[in-house]
C-alpha positions as CSV (number, residue, x, y, z in Angstrom):
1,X,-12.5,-7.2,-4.8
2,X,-14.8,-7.6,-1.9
3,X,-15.5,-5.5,1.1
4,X,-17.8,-4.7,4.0
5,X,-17.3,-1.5,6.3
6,X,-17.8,-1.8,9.7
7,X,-17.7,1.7,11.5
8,X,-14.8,2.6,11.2
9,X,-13.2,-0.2,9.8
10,X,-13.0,-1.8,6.4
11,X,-12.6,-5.7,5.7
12,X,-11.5,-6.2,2.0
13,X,-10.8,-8.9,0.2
14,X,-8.7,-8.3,-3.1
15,X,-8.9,-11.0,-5.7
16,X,-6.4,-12.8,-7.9
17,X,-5.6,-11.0,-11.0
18,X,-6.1,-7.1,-8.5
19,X,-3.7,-5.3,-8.5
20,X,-3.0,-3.8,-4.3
21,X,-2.5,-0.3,-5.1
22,X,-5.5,0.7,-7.0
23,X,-7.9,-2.1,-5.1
24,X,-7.6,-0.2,-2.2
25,X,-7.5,3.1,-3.4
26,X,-10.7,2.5,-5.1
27,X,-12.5,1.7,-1.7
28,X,-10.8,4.6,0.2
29,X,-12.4,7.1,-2.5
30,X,-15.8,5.2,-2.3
31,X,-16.2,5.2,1.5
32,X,-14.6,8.8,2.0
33,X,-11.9,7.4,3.7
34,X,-8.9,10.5,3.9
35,X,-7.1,8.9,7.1
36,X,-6.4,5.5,7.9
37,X,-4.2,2.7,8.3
38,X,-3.8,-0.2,6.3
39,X,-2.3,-3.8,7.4
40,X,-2.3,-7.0,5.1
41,X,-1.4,-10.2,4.0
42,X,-1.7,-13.0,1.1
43,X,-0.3,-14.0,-2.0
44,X,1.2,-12.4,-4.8
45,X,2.5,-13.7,-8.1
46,X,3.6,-9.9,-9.4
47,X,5.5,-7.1,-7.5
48,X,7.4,-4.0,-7.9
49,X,9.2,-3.1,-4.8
50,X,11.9,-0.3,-4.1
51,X,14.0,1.8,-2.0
52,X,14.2,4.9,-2.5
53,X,17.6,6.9,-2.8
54,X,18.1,9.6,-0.6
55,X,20.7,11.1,-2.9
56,X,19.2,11.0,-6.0
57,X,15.9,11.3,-4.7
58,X,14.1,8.6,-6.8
59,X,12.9,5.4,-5.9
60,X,14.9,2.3,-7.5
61,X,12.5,-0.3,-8.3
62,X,12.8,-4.0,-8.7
63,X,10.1,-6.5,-10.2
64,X,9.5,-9.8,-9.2
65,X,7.5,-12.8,-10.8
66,X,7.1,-16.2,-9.1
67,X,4.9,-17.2,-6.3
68,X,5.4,-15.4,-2.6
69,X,3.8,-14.8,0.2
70,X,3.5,-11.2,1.9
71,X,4.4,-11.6,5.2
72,X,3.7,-8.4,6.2
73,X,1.9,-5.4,4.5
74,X,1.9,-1.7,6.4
75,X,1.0,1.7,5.7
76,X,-0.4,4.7,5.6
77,X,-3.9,6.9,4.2
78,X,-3.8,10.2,3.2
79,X,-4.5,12.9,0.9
80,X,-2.4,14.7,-1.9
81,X,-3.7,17.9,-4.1
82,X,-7.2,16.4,-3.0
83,X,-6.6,12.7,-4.3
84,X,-6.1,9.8,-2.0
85,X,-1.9,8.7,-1.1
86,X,-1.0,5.4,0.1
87,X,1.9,4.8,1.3
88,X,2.4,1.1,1.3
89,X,5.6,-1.1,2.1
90,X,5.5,-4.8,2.0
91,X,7.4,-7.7,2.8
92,X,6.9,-11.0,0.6
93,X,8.8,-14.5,0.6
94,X,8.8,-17.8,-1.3
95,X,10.7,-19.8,1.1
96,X,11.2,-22.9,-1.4
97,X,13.3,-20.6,-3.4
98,X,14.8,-19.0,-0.6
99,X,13.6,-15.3,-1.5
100,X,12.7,-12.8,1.0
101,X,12.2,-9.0,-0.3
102,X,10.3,-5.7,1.5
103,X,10.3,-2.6,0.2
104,X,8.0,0.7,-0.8
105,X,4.9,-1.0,-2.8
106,X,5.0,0.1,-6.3
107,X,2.4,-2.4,-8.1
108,X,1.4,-6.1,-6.6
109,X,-0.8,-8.5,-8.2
110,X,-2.8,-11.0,-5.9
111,X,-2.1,-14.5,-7.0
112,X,-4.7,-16.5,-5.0
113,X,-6.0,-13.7,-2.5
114,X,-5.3,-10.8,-0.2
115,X,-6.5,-9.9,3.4
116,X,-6.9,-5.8,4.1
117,X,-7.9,-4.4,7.0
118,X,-8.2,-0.7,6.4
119,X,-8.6,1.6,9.3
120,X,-10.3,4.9,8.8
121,X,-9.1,7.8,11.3
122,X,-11.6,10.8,11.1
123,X,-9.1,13.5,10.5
124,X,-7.8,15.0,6.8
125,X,-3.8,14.5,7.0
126,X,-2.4,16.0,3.6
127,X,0.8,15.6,2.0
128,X,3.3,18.2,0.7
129,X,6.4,18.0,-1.0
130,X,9.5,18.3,1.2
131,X,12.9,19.6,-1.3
132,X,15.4,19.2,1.4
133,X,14.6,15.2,1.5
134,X,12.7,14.5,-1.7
135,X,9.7,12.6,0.0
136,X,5.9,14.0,0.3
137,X,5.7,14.3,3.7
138,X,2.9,14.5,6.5
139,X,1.1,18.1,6.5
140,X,-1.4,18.8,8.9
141,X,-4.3,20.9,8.6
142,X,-4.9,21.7,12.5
């Protein structure tokens, strides 16, 4: 991967054979970022996407492994027991083969390239565990 900050923004370029996930991850904990949004787009050749299951309260997962396009990627920077949370969900296509899929963003590989911009809000926005619906939800410190 590849980046350059510019105030409060970060441009990054994650190469093929990166996975999405821990690419980004890595720059958030190397520029301090604790807040931010992220927005995307590219090609991936390797995904895990799911939905998660608001009775069971797990996330159901599904791989896929040919050649797509994300079309759109979206989410969220935050913090968790003092670590850095994303919270990611992407939509990718390979319109040859007539496959579109979104979901929450478990793992994707870049195939060719991927185009981050990752903006970094100056605020600390934690996460806590919600029981009554299973997700880790926003918990603010002010």
């Amino acid at each position: 991967m590849e980046y350059r900050r510019y105030g409060d923004d970060v441009v990054l370029r994650i190469q093929k054979g990166e996975e999405i996930l821990e690419s980004i991850r890595a720059v958030c904990e190397r520029e301090h970022i604790l807040t931010g949004s992220i927005t995307g787009l590219g090609a991936v050749g390797q995904l895990t996407l799911g939905v998660f299951n608001s009775e069971k309260f797990v996330y159901e997962t599904t791989d896929y492994t040919c050649d797509m396009e994300i079309a759109s990627c979206v989410g969220n920077i935050t913090t968790m027991d003092g670590k850095c949370y994303l919270h990611v969900h992407l939509a990718a296509a390979n319109p040859t083969k007539g496959l579109v899929v979104g979901g929450h963003l478990s793992r994707g590989v870049v195939s060719l390239t991927g185009e981050f911009i990752l903006h970094a809000i100056p605020a600390a926005v934690d996460r806590e565990y919600s029981p009554e619906v299973g997700l880790n939800l926003f918990k603010f410190n002010d």
